[in-house]
C-alpha positions as a printed NumPy array, in Angstrom:
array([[108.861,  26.844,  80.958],
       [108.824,  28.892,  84.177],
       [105.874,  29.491,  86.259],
       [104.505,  32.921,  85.245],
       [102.674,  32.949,  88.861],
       [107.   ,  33.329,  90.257],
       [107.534,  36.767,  88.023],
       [107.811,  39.995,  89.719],
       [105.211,  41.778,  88.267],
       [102.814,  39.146,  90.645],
       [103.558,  41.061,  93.749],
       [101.996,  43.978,  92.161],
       [ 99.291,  42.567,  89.796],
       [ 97.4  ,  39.896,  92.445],
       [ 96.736,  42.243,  95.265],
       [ 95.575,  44.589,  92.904],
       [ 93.034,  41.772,  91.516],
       [ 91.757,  40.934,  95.156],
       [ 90.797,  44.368,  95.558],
       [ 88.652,  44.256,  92.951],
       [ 87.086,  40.741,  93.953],
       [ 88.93 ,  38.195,  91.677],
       [ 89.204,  34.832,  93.097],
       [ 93.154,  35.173,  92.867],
       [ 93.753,  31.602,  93.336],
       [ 91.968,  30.421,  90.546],
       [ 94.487,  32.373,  88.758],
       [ 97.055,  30.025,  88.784],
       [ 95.285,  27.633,  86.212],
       [ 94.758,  31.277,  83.97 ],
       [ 98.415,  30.64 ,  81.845],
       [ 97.598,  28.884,  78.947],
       [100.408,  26.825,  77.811],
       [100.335,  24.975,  74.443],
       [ 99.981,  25.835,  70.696],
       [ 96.832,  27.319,  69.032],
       [ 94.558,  24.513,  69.849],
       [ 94.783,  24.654,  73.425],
       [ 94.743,  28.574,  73.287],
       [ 91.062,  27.95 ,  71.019],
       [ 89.953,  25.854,  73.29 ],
       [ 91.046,  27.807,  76.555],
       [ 89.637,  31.507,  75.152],
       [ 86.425,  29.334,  74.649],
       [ 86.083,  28.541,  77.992],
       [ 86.991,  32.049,  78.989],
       [ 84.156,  33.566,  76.853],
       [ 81.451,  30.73 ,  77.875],
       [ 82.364,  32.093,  81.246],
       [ 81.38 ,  35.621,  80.91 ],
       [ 85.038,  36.649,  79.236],
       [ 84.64 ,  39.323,  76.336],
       [ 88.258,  40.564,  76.763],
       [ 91.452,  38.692,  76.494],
       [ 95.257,  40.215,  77.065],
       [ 97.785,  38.503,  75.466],
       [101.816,  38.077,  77.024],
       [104.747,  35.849,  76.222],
       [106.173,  34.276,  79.509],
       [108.961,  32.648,  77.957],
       [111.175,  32.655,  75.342],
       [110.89 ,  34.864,  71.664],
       [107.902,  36.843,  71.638],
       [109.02 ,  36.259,  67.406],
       [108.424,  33.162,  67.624],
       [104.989,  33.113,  69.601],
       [103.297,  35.781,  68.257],
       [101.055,  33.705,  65.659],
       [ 99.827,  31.443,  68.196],
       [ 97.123,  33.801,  69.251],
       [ 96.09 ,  34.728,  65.611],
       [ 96.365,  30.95 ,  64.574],
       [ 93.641,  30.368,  67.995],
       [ 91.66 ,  32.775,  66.989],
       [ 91.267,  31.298,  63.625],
       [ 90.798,  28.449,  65.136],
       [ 87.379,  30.127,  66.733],
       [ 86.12 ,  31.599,  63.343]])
């Protein structure tokens, strides 16, 4: 899998969170990478922390084939 942090879109998208305060190097443990447990268990963390938004993106490969995952987490949360 490649490193979302090496797409294009970073150049734009991290200066633009460090103007608005985010601790942009924290953001390199922010990808969650696994199947519907370890997206559960990562949104958990997220909301514990003060998170009461999530946006969801596909890195890598079919989007087809990926696009459960966050539906499968989130019945995973109840």
């Amino acid at each position: 899998m490649t490193n979302p942090l090496a797409r294009p879109w970073v150049g734009v998208v991290l200066p633009s969170l460090a103007a608005r305060g985010v601790a942009v190097d924290a953001l390199a443990a922010a990808p969650v990478v696994g199947g519907a447990r370890e997206a559960a268990e990562r949104s958990h963390a997220y909301w514990g922390a003060g998170a009461r938004h999530v946006v969801v993106g596909f890195a890598d490969g079919d989007w087809r084939a990926q696009v459960d995952v966050p539906a499968e987490a989130r019945a995973l949360l109840g």
